[in-house]
C-alpha atoms as one frame of an Amber mdcrd trajectory, in Angstrom:
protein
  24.789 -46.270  -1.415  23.269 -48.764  -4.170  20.655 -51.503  -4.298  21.464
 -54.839  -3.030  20.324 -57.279  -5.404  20.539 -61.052  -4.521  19.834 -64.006
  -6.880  18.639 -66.949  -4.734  17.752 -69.497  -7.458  18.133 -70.120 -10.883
  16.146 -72.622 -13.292  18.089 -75.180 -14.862  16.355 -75.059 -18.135  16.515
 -71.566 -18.573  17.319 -68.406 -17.692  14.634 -67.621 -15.090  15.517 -66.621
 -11.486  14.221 -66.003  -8.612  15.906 -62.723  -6.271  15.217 -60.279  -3.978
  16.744 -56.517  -3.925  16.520 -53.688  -1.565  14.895 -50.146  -1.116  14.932
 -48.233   1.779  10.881 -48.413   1.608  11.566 -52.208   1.871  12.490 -55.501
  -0.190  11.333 -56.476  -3.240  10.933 -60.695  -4.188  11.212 -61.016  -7.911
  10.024 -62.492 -10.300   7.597 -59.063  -9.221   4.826 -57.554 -11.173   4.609
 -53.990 -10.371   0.564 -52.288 -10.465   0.296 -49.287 -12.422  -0.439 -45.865
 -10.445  -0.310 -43.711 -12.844  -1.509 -40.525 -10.799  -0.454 -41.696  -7.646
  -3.239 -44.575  -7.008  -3.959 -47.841  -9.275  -7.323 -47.228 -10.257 -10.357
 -48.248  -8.373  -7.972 -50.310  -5.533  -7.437 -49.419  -2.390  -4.044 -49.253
  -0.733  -4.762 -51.208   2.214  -6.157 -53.919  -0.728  -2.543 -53.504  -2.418
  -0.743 -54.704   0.780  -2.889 -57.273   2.508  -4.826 -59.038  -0.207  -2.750
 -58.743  -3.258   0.408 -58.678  -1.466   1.527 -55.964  -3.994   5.580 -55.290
  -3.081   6.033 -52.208  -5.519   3.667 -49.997  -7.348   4.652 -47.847 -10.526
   3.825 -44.071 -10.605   4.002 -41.612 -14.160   6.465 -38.739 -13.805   4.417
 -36.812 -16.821   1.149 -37.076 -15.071   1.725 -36.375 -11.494   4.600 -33.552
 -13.072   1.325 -31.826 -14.295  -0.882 -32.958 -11.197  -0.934 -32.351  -9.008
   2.579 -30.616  -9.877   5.566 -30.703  -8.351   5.100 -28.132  -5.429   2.330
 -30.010  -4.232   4.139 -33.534  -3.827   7.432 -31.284  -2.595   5.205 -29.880
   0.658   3.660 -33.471   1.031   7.459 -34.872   1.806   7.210 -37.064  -1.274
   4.481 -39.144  -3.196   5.330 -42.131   0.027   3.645 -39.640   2.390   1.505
 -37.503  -0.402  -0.648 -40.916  -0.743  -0.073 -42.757   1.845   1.662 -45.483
   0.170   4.727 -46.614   2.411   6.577 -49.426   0.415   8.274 -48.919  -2.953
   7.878 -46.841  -5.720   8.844 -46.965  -9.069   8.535 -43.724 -11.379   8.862
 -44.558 -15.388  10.393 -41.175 -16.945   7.548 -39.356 -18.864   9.051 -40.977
 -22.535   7.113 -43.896 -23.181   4.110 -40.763 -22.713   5.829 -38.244 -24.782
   5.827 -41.009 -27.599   2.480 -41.981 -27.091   1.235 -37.944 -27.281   3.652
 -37.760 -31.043   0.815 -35.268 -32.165   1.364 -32.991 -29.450   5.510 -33.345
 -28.893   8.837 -32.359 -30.976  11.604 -33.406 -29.849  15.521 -31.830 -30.397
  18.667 -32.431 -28.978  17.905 -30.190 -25.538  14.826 -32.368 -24.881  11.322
 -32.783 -25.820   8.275 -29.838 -25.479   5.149 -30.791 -25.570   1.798 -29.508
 -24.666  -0.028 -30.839 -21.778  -3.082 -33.450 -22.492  -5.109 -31.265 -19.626
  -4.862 -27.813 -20.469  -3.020 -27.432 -23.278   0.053 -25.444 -22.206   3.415
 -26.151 -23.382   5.953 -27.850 -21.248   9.681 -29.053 -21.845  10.919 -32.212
 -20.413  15.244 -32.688 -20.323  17.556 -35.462 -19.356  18.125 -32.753 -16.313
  14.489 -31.512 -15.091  13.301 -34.989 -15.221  15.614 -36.657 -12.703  14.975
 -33.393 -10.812  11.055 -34.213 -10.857  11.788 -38.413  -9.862  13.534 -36.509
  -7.263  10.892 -34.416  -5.787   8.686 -37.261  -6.469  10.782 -39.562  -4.224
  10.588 -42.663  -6.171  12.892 -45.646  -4.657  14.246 -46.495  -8.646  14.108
 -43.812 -11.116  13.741 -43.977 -15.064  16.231 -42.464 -17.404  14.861 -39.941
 -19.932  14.787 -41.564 -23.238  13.223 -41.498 -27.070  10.637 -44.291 -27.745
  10.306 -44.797 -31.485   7.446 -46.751 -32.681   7.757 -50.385 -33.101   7.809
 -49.840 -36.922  10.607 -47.292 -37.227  13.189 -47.386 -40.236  16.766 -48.935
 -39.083  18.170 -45.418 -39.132  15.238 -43.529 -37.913  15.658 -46.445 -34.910
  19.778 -45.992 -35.170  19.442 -42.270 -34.330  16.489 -42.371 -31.604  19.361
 -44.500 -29.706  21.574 -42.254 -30.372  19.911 -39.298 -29.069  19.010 -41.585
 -25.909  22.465 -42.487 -24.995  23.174 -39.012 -24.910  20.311 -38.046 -22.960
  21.755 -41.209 -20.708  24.794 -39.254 -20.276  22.828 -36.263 -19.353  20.912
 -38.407 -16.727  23.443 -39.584 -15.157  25.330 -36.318 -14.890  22.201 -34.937
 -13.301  21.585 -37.655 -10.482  25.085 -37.425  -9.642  24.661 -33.632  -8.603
  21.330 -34.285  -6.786  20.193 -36.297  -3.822  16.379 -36.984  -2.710  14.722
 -34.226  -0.763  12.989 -36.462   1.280  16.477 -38.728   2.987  15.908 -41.921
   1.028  18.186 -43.541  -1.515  17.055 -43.681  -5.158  18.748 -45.680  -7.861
  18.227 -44.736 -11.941  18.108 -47.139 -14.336  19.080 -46.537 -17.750  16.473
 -47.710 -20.552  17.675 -50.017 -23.278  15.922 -49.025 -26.723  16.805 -50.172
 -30.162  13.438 -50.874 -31.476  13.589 -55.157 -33.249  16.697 -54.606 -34.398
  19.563 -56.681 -33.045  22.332 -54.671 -33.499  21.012 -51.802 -31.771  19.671
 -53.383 -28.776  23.129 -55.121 -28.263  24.589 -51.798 -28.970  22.159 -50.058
 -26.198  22.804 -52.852 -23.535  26.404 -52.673 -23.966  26.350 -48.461 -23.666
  24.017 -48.388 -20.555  27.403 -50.441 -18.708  28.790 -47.727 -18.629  27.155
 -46.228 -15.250  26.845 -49.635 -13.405  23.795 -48.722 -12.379  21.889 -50.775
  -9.931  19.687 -52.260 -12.368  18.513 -51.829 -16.177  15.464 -51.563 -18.300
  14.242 -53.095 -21.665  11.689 -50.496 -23.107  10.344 -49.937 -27.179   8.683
 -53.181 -26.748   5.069 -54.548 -26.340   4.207 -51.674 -29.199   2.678 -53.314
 -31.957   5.738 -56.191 -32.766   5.075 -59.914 -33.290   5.389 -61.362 -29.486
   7.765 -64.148 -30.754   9.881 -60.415 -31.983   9.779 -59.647 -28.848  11.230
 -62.667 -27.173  14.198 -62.562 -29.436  14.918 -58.632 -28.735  14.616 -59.886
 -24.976  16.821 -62.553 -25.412  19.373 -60.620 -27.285  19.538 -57.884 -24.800
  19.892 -60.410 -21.752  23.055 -61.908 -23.394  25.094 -58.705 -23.037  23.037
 -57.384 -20.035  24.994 -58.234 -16.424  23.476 -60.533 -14.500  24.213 -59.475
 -11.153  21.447 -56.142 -11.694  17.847 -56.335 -12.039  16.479 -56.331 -15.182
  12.876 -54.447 -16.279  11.050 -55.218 -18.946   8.696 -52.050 -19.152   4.912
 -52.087 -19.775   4.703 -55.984 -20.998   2.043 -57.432 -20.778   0.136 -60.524
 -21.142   0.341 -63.571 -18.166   2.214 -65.559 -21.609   4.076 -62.618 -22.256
   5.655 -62.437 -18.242   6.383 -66.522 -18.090   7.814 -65.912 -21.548  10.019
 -62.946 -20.159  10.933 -64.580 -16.922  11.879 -67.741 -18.559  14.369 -65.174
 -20.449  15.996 -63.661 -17.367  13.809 -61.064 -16.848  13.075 -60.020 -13.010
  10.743 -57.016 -13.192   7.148 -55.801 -14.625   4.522 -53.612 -15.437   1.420
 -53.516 -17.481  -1.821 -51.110 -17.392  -3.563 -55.012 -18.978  -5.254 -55.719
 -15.673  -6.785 -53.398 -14.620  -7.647 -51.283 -17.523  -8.959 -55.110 -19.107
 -11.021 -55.553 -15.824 -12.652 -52.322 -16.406 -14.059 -54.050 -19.736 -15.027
 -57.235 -18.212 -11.894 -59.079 -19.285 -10.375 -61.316 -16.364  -7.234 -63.629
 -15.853  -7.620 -67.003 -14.335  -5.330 -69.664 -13.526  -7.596 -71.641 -16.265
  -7.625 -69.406 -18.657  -9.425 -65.997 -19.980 -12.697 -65.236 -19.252 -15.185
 -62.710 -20.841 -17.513 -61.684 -17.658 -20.066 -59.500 -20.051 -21.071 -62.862
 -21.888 -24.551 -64.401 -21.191 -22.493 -67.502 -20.476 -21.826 -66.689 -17.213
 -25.205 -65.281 -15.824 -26.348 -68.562 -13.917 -22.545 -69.629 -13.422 -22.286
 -69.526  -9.487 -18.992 -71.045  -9.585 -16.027 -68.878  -7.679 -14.361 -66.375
 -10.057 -11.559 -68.303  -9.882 -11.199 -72.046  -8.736  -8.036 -71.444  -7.318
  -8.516 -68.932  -5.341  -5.896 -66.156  -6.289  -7.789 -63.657  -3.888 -10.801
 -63.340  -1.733 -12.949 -61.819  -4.181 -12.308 -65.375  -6.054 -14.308 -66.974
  -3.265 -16.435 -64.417  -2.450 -18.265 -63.741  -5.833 -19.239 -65.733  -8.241
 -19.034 -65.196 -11.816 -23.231 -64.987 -12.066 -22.887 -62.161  -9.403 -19.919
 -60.150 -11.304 -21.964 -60.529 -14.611 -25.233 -59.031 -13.079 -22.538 -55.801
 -11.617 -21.342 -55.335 -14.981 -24.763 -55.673 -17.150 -25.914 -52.918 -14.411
 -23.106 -50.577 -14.860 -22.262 -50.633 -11.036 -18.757 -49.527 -10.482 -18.399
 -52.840  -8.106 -18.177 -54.412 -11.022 -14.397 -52.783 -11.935 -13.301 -53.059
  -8.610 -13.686 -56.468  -7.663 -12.568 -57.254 -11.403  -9.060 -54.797 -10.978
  -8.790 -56.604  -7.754  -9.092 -59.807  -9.281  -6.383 -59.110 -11.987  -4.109
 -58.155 -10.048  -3.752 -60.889  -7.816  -3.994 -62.747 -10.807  -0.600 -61.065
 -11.908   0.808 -60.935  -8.417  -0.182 -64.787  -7.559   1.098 -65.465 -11.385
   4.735 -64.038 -10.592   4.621 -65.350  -7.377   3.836 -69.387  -8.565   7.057
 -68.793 -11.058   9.376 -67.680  -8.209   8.151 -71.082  -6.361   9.239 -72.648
  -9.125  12.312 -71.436  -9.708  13.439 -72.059  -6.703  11.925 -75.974  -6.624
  13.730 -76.259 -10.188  11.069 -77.400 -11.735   9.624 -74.156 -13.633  10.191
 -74.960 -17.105   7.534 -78.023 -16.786   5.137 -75.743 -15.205   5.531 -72.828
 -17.187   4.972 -74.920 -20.295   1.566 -75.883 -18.718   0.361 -72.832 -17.484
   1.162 -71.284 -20.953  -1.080 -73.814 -22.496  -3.878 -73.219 -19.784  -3.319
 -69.639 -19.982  -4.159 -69.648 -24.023  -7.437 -70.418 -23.005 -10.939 -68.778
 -24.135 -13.334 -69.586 -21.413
């Protein structure tokens, strides 16, 4: 079994396109921005909000969170986190690396794998190449993460040259590991290798050329999005797509800003996710097809104009932005909800405008306005 993956348009300024592939929990359109649920739920949403308003195809859980809760025996008696929380379309699980990276003060990491001590309790844990594919697969995710090393964005060439290194081998690992297994719960699960390299050249084309190796049925760009220049990051992008296949989706992992997607989809890239929305509605920060707005400023406290103009969702013509400014100077926890909502059909309506594009061939004119609308202070 592997994912189908099916390119349906392609810009003819660039390399954007517009696809669909295939899970057994369902088909995914791309360009696709994926929600974050970390713990099994994107913060503050509902699920039945996720499917009918935001039209949300895929949602991302975090193998080191829900590996420590609820734990792994838990989600195995549930039949899977698709049944544990009631979530029945796709689900993508990132491997627990980009975490270990982000916890450095609590982690060491050798050759077998990484230990580190849990952010809840304190107790020590190890994560492999091997136990991790074995936790996507009690977790039941629809495309799994390889286990890899994620330096920081300012890593030394060789400190960067052997991090990729020690991932590649872990790849091997991986790969060794998910050929052995099969899902618990029936379904089909594809792994996609990570391609690291930190804003060095060499080593990302090194990376994308090494994760060929398993044809997998699609790939991932991680390292980036962690403190380098954006324009950086757009040439480590670009420089991976040139060697990456383009019959595979590719996933550009926790990026980012709406700029930072057209930029990213304008490079080839088919796949997202960012915690941006919704932990920036949470601090009053929303999207809008005319630019950024600031809901917390006195600005806005007579302002009964729709959140939105264009209407992204129904809370955009629901509320107004005098109403969402009185939630947040009160502290009620409306306020983050109809804001998360908000940003995510931002995101989802965002990705979903390019795709239209695409496939009219006419999204390099209308990416070049919406990035200048987009760079907007409201």
């Amino acid at each position: 079994m592997s994912m189908d993956f099916t390119i349906e348009a392609t810009d003819p300024k660039s390399s954007a396109r517009a696809a669909t592939f295939t899970t057994d929990h369902g088909n995914v359109q791309t360009p696709i921005f994926m929600p974050v649920g970390t713990v099994g739920s994107v913060k503050g949403v509902f699920h039945r909000d996720l499917k009918d308003d935001i039209n949300a195809q895929i949602i991302l859980g975090n193998t080191y969170h829900l590996y420590l809760r609820p734990g792994l025996e838990t989600i195995l008696q549930a039949g899977g986190l698709h049944k544990f929380s009631a979530w029945d379309k796709p689900i993508l699980t990132d491997s627990g690396g980009f975490q270990v990276f982000s916890l450095a003060d609590m982690r060491k990491i050798t050759e077998e794998g990484c230990k580190f001590s849990s952010h809840i309790d304190g107790s020590k844990h190890l994560f492999t190449p091997e136990n991790v594919i074995d936790t996507q697969r009690i977790i039941g995710a629809d495309i799994m993460m390889a286990f890899d090393e994620c330096p920081p964005g300012t890593a030394p060439y060789d400190y960067a040259s052997k991090s990729l290194d020690l991932t590649c081998r872990w790849l091997d690992r991986c790969f060794e590991q998910y050929a052995k297994t099969s899902c618990p719960h029936g379904h089909y699960q594809s792994l996609f290798p990570i391609v690291q390299g930190v804003t060095y050249k060499d080593l990302r084309q090194k990376a994308a050329k090494y994760v060929q190796n398993f044809d997998a049925d699609g790939y991932a760009i991680g390292g980036l999005a962690v403190g380098e220049p954006a324009p950086i990051m757009y040439e480590m992008i670009e420089y991976v797509n040139e060697v990456l296949p383009t019959d595979k989706p590719r996933y550009l992992m926790g990026v980012g800003t709406p700029i930072n997607l057209l930029e990213a989809i304008e490079r080839g890239v088919d796949m997202f996710d960012c915690v941006m929305p919704s932990r920036n509605a949470r601090n009053g920060m929303l999207f809008t097809s005319e630019g950024t707005i600031n809901i917390r400023n006195k600005k806005w406290e007579r302002d009964f104009s729709p959140i939105d103009p264009n209407g992204t969702s129904w809370v955009d013509t629901t509320y107004t932005k005098a109403y969402l400014k009185h939630l947040n100077a009160a502290g009620e926890m409306l306020a983050a909800q109809i804001s998360t909502l908000h940003n995510l059909a931002f995101y989802l309506w965002l990705v979903g405008e390019a795709r239209k594009h695409i496939i009219a061939g006419d999204f390099t004119p209308w990416k070049a306005e919406m990035v200048e609308k987009l760079g907007r202070r409201l």
